[in-house]
C-alpha positions as CSV (number, residue, x, y, z in Angstrom):
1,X,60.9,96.3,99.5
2,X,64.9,95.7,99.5
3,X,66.4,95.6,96.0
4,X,67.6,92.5,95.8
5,X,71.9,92.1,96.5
6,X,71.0,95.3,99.0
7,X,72.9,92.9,101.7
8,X,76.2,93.0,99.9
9,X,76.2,96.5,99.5
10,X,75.2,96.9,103.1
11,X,78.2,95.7,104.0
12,X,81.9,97.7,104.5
13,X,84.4,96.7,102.3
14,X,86.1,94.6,105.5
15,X,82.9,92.7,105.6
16,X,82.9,92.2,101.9
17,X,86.0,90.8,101.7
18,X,85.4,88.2,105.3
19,X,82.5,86.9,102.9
20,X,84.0,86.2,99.9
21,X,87.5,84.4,101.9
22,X,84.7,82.5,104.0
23,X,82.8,81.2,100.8
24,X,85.8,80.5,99.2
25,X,87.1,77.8,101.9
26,X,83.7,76.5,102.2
27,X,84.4,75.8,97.9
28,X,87.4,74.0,98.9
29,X,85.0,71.3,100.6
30,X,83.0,71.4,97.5
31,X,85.7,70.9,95.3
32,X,86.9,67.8,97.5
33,X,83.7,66.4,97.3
34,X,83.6,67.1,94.0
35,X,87.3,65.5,92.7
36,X,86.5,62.4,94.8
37,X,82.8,62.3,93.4
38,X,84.4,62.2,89.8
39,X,85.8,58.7,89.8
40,X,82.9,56.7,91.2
41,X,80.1,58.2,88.9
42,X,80.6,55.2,86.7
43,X,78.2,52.2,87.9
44,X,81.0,50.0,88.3
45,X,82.9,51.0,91.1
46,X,79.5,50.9,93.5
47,X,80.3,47.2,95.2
48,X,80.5,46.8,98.9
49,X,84.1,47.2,99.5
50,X,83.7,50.4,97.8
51,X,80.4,52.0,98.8
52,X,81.2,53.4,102.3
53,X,84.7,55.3,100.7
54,X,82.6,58.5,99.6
55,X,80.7,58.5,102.6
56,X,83.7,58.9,104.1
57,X,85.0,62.0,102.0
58,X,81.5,63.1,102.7
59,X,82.2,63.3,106.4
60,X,86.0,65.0,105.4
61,X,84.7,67.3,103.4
62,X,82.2,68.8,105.8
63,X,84.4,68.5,108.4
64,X,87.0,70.5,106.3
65,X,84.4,73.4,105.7
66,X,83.5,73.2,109.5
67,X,87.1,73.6,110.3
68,X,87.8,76.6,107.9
69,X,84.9,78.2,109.1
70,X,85.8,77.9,112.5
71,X,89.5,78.9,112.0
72,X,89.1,82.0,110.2
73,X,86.8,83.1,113.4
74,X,89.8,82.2,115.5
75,X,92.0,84.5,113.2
76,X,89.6,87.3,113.7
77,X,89.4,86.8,117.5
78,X,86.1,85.8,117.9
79,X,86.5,82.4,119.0
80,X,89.2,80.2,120.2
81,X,91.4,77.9,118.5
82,X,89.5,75.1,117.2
83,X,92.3,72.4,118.4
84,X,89.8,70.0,118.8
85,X,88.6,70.0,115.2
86,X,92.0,70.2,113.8
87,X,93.0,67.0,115.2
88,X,89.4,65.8,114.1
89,X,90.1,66.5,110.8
90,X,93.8,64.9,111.4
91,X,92.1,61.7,112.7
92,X,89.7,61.8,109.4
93,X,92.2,62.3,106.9
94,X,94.8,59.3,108.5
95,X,91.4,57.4,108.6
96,X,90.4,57.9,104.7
97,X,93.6,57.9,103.3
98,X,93.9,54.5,105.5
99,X,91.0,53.6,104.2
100,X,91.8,54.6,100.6
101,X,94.7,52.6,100.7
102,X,93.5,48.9,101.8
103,X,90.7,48.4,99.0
104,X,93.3,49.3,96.7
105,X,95.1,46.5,97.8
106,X,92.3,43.9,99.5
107,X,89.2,45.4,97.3
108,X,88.0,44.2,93.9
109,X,91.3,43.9,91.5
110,X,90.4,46.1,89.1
111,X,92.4,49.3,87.4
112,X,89.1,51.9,88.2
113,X,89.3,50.4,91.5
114,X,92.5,51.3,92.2
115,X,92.5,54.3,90.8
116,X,89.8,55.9,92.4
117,X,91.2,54.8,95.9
118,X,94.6,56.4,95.1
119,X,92.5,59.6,94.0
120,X,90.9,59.5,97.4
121,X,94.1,58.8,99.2
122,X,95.7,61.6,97.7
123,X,92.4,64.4,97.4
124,X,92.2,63.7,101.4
125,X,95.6,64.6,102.2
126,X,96.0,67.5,100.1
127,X,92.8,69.3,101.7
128,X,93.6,67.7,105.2
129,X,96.9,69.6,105.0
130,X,95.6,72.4,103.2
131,X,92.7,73.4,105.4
132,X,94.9,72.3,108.5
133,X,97.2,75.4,107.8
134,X,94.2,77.8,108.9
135,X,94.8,76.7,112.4
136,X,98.8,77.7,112.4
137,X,100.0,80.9,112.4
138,X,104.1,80.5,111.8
139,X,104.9,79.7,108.4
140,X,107.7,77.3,109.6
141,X,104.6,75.3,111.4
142,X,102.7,75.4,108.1
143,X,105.6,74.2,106.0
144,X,105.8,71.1,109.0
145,X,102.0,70.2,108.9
146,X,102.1,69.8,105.2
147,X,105.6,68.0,105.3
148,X,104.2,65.9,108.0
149,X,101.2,64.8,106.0
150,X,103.0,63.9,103.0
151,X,105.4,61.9,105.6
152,X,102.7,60.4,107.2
153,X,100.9,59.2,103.7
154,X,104.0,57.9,102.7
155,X,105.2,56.2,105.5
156,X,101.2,54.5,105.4
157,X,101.8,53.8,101.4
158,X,104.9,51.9,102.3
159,X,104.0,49.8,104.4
160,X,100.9,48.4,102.7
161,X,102.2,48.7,98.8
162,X,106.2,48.2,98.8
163,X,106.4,50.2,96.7
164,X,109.0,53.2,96.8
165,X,108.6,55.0,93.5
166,X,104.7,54.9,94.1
167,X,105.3,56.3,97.6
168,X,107.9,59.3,96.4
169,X,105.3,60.0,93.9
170,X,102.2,60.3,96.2
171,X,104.7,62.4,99.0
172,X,105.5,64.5,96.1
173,X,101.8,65.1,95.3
174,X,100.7,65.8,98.7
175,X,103.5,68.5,99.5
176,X,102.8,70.7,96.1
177,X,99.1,70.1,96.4
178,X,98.9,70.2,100.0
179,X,101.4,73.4,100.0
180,X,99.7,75.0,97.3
181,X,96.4,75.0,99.5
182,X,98.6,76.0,102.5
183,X,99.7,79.2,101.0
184,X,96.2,80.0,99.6
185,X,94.9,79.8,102.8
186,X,97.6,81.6,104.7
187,X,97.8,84.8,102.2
188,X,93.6,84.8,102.4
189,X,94.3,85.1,106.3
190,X,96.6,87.7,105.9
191,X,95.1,89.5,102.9
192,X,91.9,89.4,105.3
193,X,93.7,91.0,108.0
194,X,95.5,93.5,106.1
195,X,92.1,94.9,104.9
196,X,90.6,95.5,108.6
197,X,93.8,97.0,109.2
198,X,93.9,99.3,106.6
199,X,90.4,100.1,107.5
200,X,90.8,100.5,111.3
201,X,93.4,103.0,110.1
202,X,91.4,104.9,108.2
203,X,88.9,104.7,111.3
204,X,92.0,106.2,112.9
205,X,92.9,108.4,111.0
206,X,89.9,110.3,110.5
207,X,89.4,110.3,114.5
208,X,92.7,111.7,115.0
209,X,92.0,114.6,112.1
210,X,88.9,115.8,114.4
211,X,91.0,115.6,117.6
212,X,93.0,117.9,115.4
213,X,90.5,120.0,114.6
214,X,89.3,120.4,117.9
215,X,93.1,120.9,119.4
216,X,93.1,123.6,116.6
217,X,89.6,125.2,118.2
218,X,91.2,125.3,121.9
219,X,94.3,127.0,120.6
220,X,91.9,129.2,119.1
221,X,89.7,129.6,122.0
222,X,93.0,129.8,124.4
223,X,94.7,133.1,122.4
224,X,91.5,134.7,122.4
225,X,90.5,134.3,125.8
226,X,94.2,133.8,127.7
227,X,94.9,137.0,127.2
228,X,91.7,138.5,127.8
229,X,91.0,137.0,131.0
230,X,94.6,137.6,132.5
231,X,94.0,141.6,131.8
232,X,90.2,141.4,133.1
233,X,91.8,139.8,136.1
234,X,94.5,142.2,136.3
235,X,92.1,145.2,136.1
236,X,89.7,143.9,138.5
237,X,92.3,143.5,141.0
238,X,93.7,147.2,140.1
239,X,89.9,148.5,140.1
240,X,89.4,146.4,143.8
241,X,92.5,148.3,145.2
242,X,91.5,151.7,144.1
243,X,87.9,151.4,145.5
244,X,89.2,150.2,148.7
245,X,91.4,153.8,148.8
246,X,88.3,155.4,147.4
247,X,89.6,156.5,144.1
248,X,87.4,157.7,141.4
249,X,90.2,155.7,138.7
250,X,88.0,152.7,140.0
251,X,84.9,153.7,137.7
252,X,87.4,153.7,134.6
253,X,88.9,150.5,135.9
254,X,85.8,148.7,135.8
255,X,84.4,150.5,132.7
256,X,87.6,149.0,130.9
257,X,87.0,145.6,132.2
258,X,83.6,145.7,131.1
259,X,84.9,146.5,127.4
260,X,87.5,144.1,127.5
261,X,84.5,141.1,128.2
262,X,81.7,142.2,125.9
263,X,84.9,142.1,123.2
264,X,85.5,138.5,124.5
265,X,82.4,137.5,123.7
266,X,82.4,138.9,119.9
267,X,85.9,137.3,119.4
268,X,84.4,134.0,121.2
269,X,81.5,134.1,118.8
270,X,83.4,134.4,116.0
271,X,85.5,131.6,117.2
272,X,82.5,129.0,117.7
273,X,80.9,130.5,114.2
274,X,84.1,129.9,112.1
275,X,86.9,129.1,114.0
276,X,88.1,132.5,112.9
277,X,86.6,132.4,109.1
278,X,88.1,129.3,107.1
279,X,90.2,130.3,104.8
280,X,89.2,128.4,101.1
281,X,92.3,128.1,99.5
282,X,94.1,126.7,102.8
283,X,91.5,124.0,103.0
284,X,91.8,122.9,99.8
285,X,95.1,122.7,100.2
286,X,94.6,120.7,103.2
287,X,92.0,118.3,102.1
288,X,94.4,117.5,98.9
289,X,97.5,116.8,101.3
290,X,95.0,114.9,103.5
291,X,93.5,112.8,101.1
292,X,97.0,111.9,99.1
293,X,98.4,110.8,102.4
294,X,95.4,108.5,103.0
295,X,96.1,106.6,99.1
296,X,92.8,108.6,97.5
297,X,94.3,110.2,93.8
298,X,92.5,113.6,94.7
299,X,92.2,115.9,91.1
300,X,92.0,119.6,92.0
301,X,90.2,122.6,90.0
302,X,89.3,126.0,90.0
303,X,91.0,128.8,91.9
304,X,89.7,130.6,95.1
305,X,91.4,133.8,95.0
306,X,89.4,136.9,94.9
307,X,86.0,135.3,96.5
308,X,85.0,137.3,99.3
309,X,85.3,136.0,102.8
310,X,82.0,134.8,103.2
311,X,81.9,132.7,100.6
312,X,85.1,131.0,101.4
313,X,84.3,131.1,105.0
314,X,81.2,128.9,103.6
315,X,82.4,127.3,101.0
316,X,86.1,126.0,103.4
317,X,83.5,124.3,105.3
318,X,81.6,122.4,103.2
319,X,85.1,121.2,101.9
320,X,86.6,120.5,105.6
321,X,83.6,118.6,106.1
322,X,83.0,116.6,103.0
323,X,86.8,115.7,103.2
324,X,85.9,114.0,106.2
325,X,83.1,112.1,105.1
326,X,85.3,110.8,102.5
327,X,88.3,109.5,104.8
328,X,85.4,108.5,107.2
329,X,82.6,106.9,105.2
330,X,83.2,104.3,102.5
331,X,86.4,103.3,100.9
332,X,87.3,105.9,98.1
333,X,90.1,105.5,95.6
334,X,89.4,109.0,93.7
335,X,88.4,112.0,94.8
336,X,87.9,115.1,92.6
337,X,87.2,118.9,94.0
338,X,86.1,121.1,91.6
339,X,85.8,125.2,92.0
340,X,83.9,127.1,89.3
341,X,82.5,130.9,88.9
342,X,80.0,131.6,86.6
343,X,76.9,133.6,86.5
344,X,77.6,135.4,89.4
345,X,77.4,131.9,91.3
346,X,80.3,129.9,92.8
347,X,79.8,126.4,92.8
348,X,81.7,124.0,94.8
349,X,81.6,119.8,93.7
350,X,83.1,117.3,95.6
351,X,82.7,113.8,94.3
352,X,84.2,110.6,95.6
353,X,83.9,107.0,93.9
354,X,84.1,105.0,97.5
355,X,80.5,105.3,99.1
356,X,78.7,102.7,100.9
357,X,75.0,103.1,101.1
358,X,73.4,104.1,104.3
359,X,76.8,105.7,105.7
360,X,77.1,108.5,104.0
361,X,76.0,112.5,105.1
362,X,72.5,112.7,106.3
363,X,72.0,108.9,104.9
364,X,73.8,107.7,107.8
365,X,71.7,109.9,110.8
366,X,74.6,112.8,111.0
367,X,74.2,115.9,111.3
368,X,77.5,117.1,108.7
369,X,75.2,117.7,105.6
370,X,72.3,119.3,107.7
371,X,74.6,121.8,109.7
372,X,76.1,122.6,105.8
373,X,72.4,123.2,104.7
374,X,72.5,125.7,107.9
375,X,75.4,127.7,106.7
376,X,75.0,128.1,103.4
377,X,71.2,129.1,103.7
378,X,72.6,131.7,105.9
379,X,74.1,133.1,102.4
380,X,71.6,132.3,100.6
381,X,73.0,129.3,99.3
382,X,72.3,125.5,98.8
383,X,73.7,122.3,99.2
384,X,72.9,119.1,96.6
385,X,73.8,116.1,98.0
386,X,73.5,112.3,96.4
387,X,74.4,109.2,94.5
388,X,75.0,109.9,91.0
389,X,76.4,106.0,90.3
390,X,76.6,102.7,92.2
391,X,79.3,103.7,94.7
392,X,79.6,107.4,93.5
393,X,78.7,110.5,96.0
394,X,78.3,113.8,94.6
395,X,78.3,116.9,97.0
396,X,77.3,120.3,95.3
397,X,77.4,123.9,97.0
398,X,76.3,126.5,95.6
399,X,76.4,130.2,96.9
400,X,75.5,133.5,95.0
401,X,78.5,136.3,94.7
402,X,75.9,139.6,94.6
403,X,73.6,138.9,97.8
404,X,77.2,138.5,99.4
405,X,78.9,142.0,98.3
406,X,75.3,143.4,99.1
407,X,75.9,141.7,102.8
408,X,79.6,143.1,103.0
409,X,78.5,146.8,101.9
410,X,75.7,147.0,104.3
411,X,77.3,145.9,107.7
412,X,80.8,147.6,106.5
C-alpha cells in the first residue's frame, strides 16, 4: 500500500515546483470565477438581462485555466504556442467585457446592477491580460498586451458611457491589476525555468565530475602502462635482433621483458583496485571544495592523519562515492562529513538533508552502496545506509583499526 502524499515525494524538486506553478494558474480561474460569483449571490440581480453574464465568466474562466495550462507546456517545450487559444481568450474577454458593459447601460436601472456589470467588466480584463502574458515571452510585448487591454476597455467604456473619468478609472484598474497578474505570471515562468536549470546543471555537473574521474583513471592507466609497453617493445625488438645473430643475450632480453609485464599487471591491478590507493584526507578535501562549489554548506570533522592506508584507501571511497550521490541524487542544501576514532573503530558519517525517495544508493537500482559493502567487507568492515528523517540520508562506515595492522604485518 502507498502512504498516502507518496506522489509528491516521488517527484524531483523540478517536478514539484511545475506542479505547484501549474495549480496556481489554474487558482487564477477560480479566483475569477470566484470575484465575479460574489456580486450576483444576492437573489436580486438573477433577471433575464442578467442571467447569461456569469455563464459567460464561466466560459472565460475555464478558458483562462485551459490557456495557462497550455502555455506553460509551450514554455517548457512540449507543445507549441497556443496562438489559437490566446486570441480565443482575446475574443472572450472583448466579448464579456462588451457584454458587461451594455446591461449596465440597457439592463434593469438599478445600483447592484450596475455594479456587478462593472465588476465583470473589469475582473475579465484583468485575467484576460493577465493570463494572456503566459503566451509572450519579451517583456516589452507583455507591458503592450496589458496596455492594449486597458486601451481597448477604455476605448469600449467611452463609447457606450461618455464618460471620461469613469473610463481613466477603469484603464487605470486594468493596467495595475492586469500588470500585476502579468508579472506573477512571467517571474513563475522564469522562476520555473530557473529551477530545471539549476537542476540540469547539477545533472551536469555530476556527469562532468565522473568524466573526471575516469580522465583521472586513464592518466593513471597511461603512466603506468606508457612506459612499460614502450620498454617491452624496445626489448623485444633488441631480444628479436640478437636471436637472429644467435646471441645467448637474447634469453636475458626476453627474461627481462617477461618481468617488466607480470609488473604491469600488479601496477595495473592496483590501478583498477584503487586507482593507486585514495588518499582520505585529499578526498575530503575534495568533496568539501566540490560540494561548496555546487551551493551545499558542507561542515567538516575529524582528522585522517595517522590511519593506515587501508583504511583510508576504504574509507576515500566511500566518501568519493557518497559525495556523488549527493550532487547526483536529490537536492541537498547541507551536507556534514564526520570522521571519528574510537574503540579501535574508525567511523565515517556522511549525512545530507536533500534526498528524494527511491533515488538514492541501492534505493534507486545502483550499484554505488553495494560495491561499498564489497570493499569494506574486504576489511572487515560495514556500511549503514538509510533515512533517518523525511528528506535526510545517513551513510555510515565503519572499519576496525586492529584486523587492519594485523593485515599490514602479515603481508609486510
Amino acid at each position: 500500500m502507498r502512504r498516502p502524499g507518496g506522489w509528491w515525494r516521488r517527484k524531483s524538486t523540478p517536478a514539484k515546483v511545475e506542479t505547484y506553478t501549474r495549480w496556481s494558474f489554474h487558482f487564477f480561474a477560480v479566483a475569477e470565477l470566484a470575484a465575479v460569483g460574489l456580486p450576483f449571490t444576492g437573489a436580486a440581480l438573477w433577471t433575464r438581462s442578467t442571467l447569461w453574464l456569469p455563464g459567460m465568466m464561466l466560459v472565460h474562466s475555464t478558458l483562462s485555466g485551459l490557456t495557462a495550462s497550455r502555455a506553460l507546456d509551450w514554455t517548457r517545450g512540449r507543445r507549441p504556442r497556443p496562438v489559437r487559444l490566446l486570441w480565443a481568450l482575446a475574443a472572450a474577454t472583448a466579448a464579456v467585457a462588451a457584454a458587461a458593459l451594455w446591461i449596465s447601460q440597457h439592463g434593469p436601472d438599478r445600483e447592484d446592477v450596475k455594479a456587478a456589470a462593472g465588476a465583470v467588466f473589469g475582473i475579465s480584463l484583468i485575467f484576460g491580460a493577465g493570463v494572456t502574458a503566459l503566451g509572450i515571452r519579451e517583456r516589452r510585448r507583455v507591458f503592450g498586451v496589458v496596455h492594449a487591454f486597458a486601451v481597448v476597455g477604455g476605448l469600449m467604456a467611452y463609447s457606450i458611457t461618455q464618460d471620461g473619468l469613469a473610463t481613466l478609472m477603469a484603464m487605470t484598474a486594468v493596467v495595475v491589476g492586469g500588470g500585476f497578474l502579468a508579472f506573477t505570471s512571467v517571474f513563475s515562468v522564469w522562476l520555473l525555468d530557473a529551477v530545471y536549470r539549476l537542476d540540469e546543471a547539477r545533472e551536469t555537473r555530476a556527469r562532468l565530475a565522473v568524466a573526471e574521474e575516469r580522465l583521472r583513471f586513464g592518466r593513471d592507466l597511461h603512466d603506468v602502462m606508457g612506459r612499460n609497453l614502450a620498454v617491452i617493445a624496445l626489448k623485444a625488438e633488441l631480444a628479436v635482433q640478437l636471436a637472429r645473430r644467435e646471441r645467448p643475450e637474447a634469453v636475458e632480453q626476453m627474461i627481462e621483458v617477461q618481468r617488466i609485464a607480470q609488473d604491469s599487471q600488479r601496477e595495473v591491478r592496483e590501478v583498477v583496485r584503487g586507482y593507486r590507493e585514495a588518499d582520505l584526507a585529499v578526498e575530503l578535501a575534495g568533496a568539501q571544495g566540490v560540494l561548496t562549489a555546487a551551493g551545499i554548506a558542507c561542515e567538516m570533522s575529524g582528522e585522517a592523519e595517522g590511519l593506515p592506508d587501508e583504511v583510508q584507501s576504504t574509507l576515500g571511497w566511500v566518501v568519493r562515492e557518497t559525495t556523488t550521490n549527493v550532487l547526483r541524487h536529490g537536492d541537498a542544501g547541507r551536507c556534514t562529513v564526520g570522521l571519528l576514532v574510537a574503540e579501535g573503530r574508525v567511523v565515517l558519517t556522511v549525512e545530507n538533508d536533500g534526498a528524494e525517495a527511491g533515488r538514492d544508493g541501492d534505493r534507486g537500482g545502483g550499484s554505488g552502496l553495494a560495491g561499498l559493502r564489497e570493499r569494506l567487507r574486504r576489511v572487515d568492515g560495514t556500511l549503514e545506509a538509510g533515512f533517518t528523517g523525511p528528506g535526510v540520508f545517513r551513510v555510515v562506515a565503519e572499519v576496525p583499526l586492529n584486523r587492519t595492522g594485523i593485515v599490514s604485518e602479515v603481508t609486510s
